[in-house]
C-alpha positions in Angstrom: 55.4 54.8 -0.6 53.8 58.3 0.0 53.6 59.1 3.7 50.5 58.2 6.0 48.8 61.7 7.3 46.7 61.2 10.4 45.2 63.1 13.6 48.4 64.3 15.7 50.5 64.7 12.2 53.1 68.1 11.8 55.1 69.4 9.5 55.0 70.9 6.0 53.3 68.0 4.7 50.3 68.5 6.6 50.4 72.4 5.6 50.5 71.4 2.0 47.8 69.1 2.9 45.2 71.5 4.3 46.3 73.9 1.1 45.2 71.5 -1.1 42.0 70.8 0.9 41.3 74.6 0.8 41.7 74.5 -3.1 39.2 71.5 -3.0 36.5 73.8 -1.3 37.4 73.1 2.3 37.9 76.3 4.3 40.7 75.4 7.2 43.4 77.3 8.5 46.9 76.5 7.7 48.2 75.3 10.7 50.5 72.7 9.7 48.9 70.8 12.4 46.7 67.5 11.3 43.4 68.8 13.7 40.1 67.8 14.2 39.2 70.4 12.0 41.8 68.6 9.0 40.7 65.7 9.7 36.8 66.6 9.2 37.8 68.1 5.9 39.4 64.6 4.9 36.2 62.9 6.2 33.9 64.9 3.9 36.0 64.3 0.7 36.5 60.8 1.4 32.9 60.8 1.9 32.0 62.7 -1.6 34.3 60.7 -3.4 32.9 57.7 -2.5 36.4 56.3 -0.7 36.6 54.6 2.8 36.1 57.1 5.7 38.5 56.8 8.1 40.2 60.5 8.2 43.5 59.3 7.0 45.2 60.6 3.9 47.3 57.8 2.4 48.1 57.2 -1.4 43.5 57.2 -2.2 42.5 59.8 -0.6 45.7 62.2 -2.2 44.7 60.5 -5.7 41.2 61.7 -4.7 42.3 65.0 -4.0 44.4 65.3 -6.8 41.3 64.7 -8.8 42.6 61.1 -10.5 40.5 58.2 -11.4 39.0 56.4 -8.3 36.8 54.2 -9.9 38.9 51.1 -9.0 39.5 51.8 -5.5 37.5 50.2 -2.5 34.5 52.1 -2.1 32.6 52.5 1.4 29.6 51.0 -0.1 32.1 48.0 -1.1 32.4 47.6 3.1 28.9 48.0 4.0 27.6 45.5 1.4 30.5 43.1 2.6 29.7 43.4 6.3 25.7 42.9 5.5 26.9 40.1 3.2 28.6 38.1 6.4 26.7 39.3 9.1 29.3 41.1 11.1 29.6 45.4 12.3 31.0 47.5 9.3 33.5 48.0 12.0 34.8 44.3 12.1 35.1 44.3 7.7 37.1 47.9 8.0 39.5 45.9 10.4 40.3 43.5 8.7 40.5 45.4 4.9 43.0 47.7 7.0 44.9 44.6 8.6 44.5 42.0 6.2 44.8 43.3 2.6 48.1 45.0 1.2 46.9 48.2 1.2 46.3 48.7 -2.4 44.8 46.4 -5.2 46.7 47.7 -7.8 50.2 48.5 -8.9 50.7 52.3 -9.4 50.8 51.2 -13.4 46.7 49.8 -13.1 47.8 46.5 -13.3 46.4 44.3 -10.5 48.8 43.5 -7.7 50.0 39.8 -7.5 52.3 37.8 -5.8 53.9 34.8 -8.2 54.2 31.6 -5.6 57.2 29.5 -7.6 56.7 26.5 -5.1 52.5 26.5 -5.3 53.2 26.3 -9.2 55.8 23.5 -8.5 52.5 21.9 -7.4 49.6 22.9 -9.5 51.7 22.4 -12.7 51.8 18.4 -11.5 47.9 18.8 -10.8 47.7 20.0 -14.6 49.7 16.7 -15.9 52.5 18.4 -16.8 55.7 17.8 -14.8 57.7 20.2 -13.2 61.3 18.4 -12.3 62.2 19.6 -16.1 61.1 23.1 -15.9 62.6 23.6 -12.0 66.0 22.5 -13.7 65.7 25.1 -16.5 63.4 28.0 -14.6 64.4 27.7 -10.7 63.0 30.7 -10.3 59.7 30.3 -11.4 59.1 26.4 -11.2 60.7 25.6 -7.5 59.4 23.2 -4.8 60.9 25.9 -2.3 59.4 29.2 -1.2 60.9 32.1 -2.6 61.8 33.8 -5.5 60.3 37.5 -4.8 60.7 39.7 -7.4 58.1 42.3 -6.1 55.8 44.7 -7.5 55.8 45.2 -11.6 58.4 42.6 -11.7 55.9 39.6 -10.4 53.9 39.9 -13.6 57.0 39.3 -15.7 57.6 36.2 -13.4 53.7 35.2 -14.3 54.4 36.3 -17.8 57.6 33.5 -17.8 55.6 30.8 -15.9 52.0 31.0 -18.0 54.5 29.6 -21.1 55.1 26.6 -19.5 51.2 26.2 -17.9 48.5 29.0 -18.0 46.3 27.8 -15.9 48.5 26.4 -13.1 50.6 30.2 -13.4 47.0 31.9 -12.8 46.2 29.5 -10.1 49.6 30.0 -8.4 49.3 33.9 -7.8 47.4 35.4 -5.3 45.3 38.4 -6.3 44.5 41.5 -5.3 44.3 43.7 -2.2 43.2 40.5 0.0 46.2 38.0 -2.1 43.4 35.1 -2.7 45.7 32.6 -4.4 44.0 31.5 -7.9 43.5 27.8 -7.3 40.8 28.9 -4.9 38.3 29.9 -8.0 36.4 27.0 -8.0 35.7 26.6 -4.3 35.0 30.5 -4.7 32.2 30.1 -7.1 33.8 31.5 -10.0 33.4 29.4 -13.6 37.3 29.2 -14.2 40.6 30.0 -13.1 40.6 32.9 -16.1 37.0 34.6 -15.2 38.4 34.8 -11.1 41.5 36.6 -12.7 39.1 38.6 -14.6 37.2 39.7 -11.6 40.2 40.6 -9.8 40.9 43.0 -12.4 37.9 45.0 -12.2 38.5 46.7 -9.1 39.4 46.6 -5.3 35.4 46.1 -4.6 35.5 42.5 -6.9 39.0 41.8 -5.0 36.6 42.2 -1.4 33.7 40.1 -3.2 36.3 37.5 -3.6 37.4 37.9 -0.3 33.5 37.4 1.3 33.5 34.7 -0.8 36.4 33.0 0.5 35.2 33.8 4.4 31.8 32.0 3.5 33.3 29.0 1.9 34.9 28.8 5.7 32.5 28.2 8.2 35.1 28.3 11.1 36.8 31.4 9.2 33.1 33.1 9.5 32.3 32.3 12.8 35.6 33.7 13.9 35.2 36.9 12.4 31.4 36.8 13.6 32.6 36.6 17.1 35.4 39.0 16.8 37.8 36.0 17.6 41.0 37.4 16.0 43.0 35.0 17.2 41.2 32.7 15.5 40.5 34.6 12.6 44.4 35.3 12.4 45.3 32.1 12.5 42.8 31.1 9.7 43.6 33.9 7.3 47.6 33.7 7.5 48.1 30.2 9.1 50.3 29.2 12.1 52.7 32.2 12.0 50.3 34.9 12.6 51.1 35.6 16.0 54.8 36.5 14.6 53.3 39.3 12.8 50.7 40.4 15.9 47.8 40.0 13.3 45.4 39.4 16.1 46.5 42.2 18.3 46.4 44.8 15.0 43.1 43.4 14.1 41.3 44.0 17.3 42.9 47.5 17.6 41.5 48.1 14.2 38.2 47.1 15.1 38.1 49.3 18.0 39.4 52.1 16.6 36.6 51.9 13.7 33.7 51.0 16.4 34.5 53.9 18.2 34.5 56.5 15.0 31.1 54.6 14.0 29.9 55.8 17.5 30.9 59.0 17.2 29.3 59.7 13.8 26.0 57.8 15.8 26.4 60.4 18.2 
């Protein structure tokens, strides 16, 4: 994974960096030095191309820059209509899309990212009539009422691939999706008409993987309150279940939020 450029960066990378953003129309000096002045520069393209504006250059905002598509990637207007959606500071929904989603909705190939969960389709192939004990005996890897299995990356949609022979629907509804990893068996409590049109959605881009995601919140009353009152604790605990602390989710979150509260002031100002 490319490196993450920020405020305080050095180095060569940053030089190439600000040489690029000169060739893009941005006048800075080459200072190898990631300044306030680099890091306005990264603001205003992030800005024109639509991306999220946060002065970081990560694996977006160099495809940006490099002048690739972007027309997938989670836009800023994706964020503002999500936090007007649920009623909470832009500030709060750029938290947790920086905290809580994988970084990227897509694999480097296009395809959508995923996550193939052998043990959920242990279950949801049992929920479809069909029973599993056969298939675990044959297919461990795939059909398993134990965690595991990771292939990662590319490689999970060759385990979907495997697992939609036996079942379709239960191997859709046992991946999660997407830069926020909503597991499929969700699509009905989500609003969505099947299992295959959620899949669809998620495909689109990263701003139908966050309109999944609002989707999800509101079908949580206690979810949305805790993210209305900025309890990230509770949101934490909510979102990635009992072993959130483990991971600090709560403490990253409310960092996150304050970090973006206090660039949204300065932009005020």
């Amino acid at each position: 994974m490319s490196e993450i450029l920020k405020s305080g960066a050095l180095g060569l990378t940053v030089s190439a960096l600000q040489t690029q953003l000169n060739n893009a129309g941005y006048r800075l000096e080459v200072t190898a030095e990631f300044d306030d002045a680099t890091e306005g520069a990264v603001r205003a393209l992030q800005a024109a191309r639509g991306l999220i504006v946060d002065g970081k250059v990560g694996v977006k905002t160099r495809a940006a820059l490099w002048g690739q598509d972007t027309s997938k990637l989670m836009r800023e207007s994706d964020l503002v209509a999500a936090a007007k959606q649920l009623g909470v500071p832009l500030a709060s929904i750029k938290a947790v899309n920086a905290v809580e989603s994988n970084g990227s909705g897509f694999l480097p190939d296009g395809r959508v990212s995923i996550l193939f969960e052998r043990h959920v389709f242990y279950t949801r192939l049992q929920t479809h009539g069909v029973d599993p004990a056969p298939h675990a005996l044959r297919f461990p890897g795939i059909v398993n009422p134990k965690r595991g299995g990771y292939a990662g990356g590319a490689a999970e949609h060759a385990r979907l691939a495997s697992a939609a022979q036996v079942c379709r629907a239960a191997a859709l509804e046992a991946t999660s999706w997407g830069a926020f990893q909503i597991m499929g068996y969700h699509w009905q409590a989500l609003g969505y008409e099947s299992v295959e049109a959620f899949v669809a959605s998620q495909q689109e881009s990263e701003g139908a993987q966050l309109t999944a995601f609002v989707k999800f919140i509101e079908a949580d009353p206690a979810l949305h309150k805790a993210l209305i009152g900025r309890k990230w604790a509770a949101f934490a605990r909510g979102y990635n279940g009992p072993a959130y602390a483990e991971n600090l989710y709560d403490v990253k979150l409310a960092r996150a939020y304050e970090r973006f509260a206090a660039q949204a002031e300065q932009v005020a100002a």
